[in-house]
N, C-alpha and C positions, 0 to 999 in steps of 0.2 A: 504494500500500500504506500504510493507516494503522499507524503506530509507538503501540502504546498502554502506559503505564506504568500498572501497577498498586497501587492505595493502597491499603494492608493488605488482610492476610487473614482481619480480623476479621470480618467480616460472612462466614455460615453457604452463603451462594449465591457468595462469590467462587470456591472452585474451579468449579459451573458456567460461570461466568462468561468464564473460562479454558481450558474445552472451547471453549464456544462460538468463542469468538478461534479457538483450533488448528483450526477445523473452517471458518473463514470464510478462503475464500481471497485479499481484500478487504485485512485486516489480521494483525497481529502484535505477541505484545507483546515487547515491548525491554530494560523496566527494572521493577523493585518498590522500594516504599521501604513498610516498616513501621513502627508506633509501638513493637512490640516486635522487636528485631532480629534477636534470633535467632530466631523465626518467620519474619521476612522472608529472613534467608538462608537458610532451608529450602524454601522457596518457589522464592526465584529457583534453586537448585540445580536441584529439581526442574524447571522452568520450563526451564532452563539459557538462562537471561537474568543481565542486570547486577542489583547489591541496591546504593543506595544508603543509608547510614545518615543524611545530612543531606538534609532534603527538600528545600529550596532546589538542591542541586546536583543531587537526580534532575528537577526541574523544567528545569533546565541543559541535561538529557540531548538527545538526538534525538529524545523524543516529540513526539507532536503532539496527544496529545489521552490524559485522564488516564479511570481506571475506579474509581471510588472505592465500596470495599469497609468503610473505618473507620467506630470510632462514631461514630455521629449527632452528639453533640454536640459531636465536633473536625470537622464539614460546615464551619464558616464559614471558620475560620481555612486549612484544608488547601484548599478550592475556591475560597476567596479569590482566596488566592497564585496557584491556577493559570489562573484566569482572570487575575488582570494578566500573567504568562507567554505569554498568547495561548494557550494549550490548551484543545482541546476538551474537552468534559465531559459523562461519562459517569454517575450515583450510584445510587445504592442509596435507598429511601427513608426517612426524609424527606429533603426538602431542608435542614430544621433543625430543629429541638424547640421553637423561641417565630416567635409570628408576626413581633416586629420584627428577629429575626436572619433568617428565613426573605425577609423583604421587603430587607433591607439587602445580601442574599447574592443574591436576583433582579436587583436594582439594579447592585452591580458584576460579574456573569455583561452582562446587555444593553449597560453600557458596553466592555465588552469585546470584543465581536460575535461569540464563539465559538456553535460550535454548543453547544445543550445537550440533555440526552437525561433523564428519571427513569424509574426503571423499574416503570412502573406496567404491570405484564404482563399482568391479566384483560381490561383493555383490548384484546388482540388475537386473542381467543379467538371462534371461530362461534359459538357459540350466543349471547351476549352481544352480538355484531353484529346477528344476527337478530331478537334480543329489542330491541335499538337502535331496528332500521330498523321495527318495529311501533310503538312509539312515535311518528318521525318522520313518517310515513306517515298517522297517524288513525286505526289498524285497530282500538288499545285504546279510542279515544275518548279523554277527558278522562281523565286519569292521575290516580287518585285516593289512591294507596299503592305501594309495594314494600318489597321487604326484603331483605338478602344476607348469609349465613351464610359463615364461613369459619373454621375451628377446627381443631385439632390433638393430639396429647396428648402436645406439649414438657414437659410439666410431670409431669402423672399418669405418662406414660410415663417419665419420668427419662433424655427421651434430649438436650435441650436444654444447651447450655456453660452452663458457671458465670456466664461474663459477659456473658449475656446478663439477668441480673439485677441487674445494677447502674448506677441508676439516671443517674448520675454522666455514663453512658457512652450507655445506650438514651434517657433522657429519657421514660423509661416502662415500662408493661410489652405486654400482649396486644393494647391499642387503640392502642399507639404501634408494635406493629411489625406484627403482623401483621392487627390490627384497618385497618390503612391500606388491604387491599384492597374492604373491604366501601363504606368511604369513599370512597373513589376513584369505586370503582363506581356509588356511590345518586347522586353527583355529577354525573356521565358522562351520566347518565340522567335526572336530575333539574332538575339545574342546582345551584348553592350554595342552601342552606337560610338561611331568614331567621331559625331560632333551634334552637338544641339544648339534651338532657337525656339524662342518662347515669347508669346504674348501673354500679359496679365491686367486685368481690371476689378476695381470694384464699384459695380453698378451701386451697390444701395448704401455703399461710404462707412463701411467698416473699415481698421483698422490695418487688415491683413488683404489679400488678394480675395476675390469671388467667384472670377470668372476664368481659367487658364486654358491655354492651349501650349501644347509644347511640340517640336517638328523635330526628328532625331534620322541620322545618315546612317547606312551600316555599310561593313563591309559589302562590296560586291554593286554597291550602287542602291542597295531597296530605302524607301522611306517608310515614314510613320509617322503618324500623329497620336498623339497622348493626352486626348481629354478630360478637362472635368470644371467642376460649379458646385455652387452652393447654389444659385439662383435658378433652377429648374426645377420643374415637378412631373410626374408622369412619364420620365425616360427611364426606359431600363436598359440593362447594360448593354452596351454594344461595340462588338468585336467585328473585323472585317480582317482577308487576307487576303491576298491578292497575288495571283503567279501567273506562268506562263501557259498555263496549260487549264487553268480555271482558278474559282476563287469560294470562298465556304463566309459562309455570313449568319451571327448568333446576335439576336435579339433575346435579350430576357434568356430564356431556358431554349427558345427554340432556335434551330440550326435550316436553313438554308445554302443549297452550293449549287452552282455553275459547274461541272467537269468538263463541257462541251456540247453537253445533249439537254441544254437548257437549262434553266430554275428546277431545283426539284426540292421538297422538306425531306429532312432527315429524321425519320423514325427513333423513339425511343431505345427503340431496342437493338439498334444502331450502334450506339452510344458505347463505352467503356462505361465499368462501373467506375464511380465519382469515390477518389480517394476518401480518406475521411478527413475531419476539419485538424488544422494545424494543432490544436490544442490535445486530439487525440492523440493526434502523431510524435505530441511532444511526450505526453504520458506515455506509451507504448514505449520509447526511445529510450526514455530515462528505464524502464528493465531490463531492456536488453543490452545497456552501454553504447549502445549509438552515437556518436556525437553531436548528428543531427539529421534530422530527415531529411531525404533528399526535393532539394528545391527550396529549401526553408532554412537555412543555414546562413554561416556569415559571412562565404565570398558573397552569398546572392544578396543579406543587408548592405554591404557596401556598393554594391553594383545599383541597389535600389538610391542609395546615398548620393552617389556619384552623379547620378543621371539626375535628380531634383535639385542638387546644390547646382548643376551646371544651366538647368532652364532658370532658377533664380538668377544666376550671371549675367545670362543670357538676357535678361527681361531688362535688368536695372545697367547692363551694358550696352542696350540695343547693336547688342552684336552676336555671331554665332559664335558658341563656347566650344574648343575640342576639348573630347574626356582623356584625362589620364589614366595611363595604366593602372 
């Protein structure tokens, strides 16, 4: 039975997060330690788990491995600590807000030899497997584009926390939090891009970005675009691919593809079965010694890193960024 301690309830997915646990027979959480405390002890109440108020001593506790829910940019210092603790590590993304804390935070995780887990979730979705394995296979031919939308209306809608606008804490706004999954994704698929360029706005004058687009070059010549908002309602996710030989098109759950012989839907039962959610994959991993599932590890945090720190650049440079190795 993994003993998992939870770090803040800041981040908007830790109460799922906390289903998930109660619902995995596997594991359990034990302790919370919050930046703000009286949140945390509402939590652990609720939880009816231990609330530490000094994090050193929840790190003390009997956990074995931490789920971190706080802002981004307390990542270094709180998963630091718990990687020299020997605890597994579970986060939220990013792994940091700059590439050299993002790489110095990879560095001491490896010397560490804990498991680590990011929760790059579209990663384990069918359709997105499906549309994978066309790729791998040669069905699209030479991959010449794609694109992947993912938008919300946290903002227009007024249903987003207050703090999730300040910067201090996000290290950004739409393309640093939930722009990460269209990134993740064009990456998954792509491979890392050898240079980006990004537009950012915010329509309704928040603090942070609202509205981004980001345009990324890959080897071989293909493009991509990496969308996403706070200012939308009623879009769901949308993935495109595009080759030489045809192209496969997911809306929400359903899949669409071109091979040549026209538009055709693609059947359920089609599909790969849909891995399980990151947070499974983390539990499972920490018993068998894994160090991380695959696709959900820490070259792919940094490659997530690299690619968002560079359309930021990008934006407030009005220039195109190349990614370093």
């Amino acid at each position: 039975m993994l003993k998992i301690g939870m770090v803040s309830r800041w981040h908007v997915h830790a109460p799922g997060y906390a289903e998930q646990i109660a619902n995995n027979p596997d594991a359990t959480i034990t302790a919370v330690w919050d930046e703000d405390p009286a949140r945390g002890k509402a939590w652990a109440e609720e939880l009816g788990v231990a609330f530490y108020e000094g994090y050193d001593e929840f790190l003390a506790s009997d956990i074995d491995a931490v789920l971190c829910n706080s802002p981004t940019t307390a990542h270094f210092e709180l998963l630091g600590k718990a990687a020299r603790a020997g605890k597994h590590i579970f986060t939220e993304k990013l792994l940091e807000t700059t590439v050299e804390k993002t790489q110095m935070l990879a560095d001491e995780i490896k010397k560490a030899g804990v498991t680590f887990t990011i929760a790059l979730s579209v990663k384990s979705h069918a359709p997105v497997l499906y549309m994978k394995r066309l790729i791998e296979n040669g069905t699209l031919g030479q991959v010449t584009g794609a694109r992947f939308r993912r938008s919300h209306s946290g903002v227009s809608g007024g249903w987003l926390p207050a703090h999730w606008f300040d910067v201090l804490n996000t290290g950004g706004g739409a393309m640093m939090d939930l722009g990460a999954h269209p990134v993740y994704m064009i990456a998954e698929l792509l491979g890392a891009p050898k240079r980006v360029a990004a537009l950012m706005t915010n329509i309704f004058g928040s603090t942070s970005d609202e509205n981004a687009i980001a345009v990324a070059e890959f080897e071989g010549g293909a493009l991509a675009t990496m969308e996403t908002a706070f200012v939308t309602d009623g879009v769901p996710d949308l993935l495109e691919v595009y080759g030489t030989k045809g192209a496969v098109f997911m809306r929400g759950n359903a899949v669409q593809q071109n091979l040549g012989d026209g538009m055709e839907d693609v059947p359920a039962e089609k599909m790969p079965k849909a891995n399980d959610a990151p947070l499974t994959q983390f539990i499972q991993a920490c018993a068998d010694g894994v160090k991380a599932p695959a696709g959900l590890g820490l070259d792919d945090a940094l490659v997530l890193t690299k690619i968002i720190v560079a359309a930021y650049e990008a934006e407030q440079n009005g220039k195109t960024m190349k990614l370093t190795n």
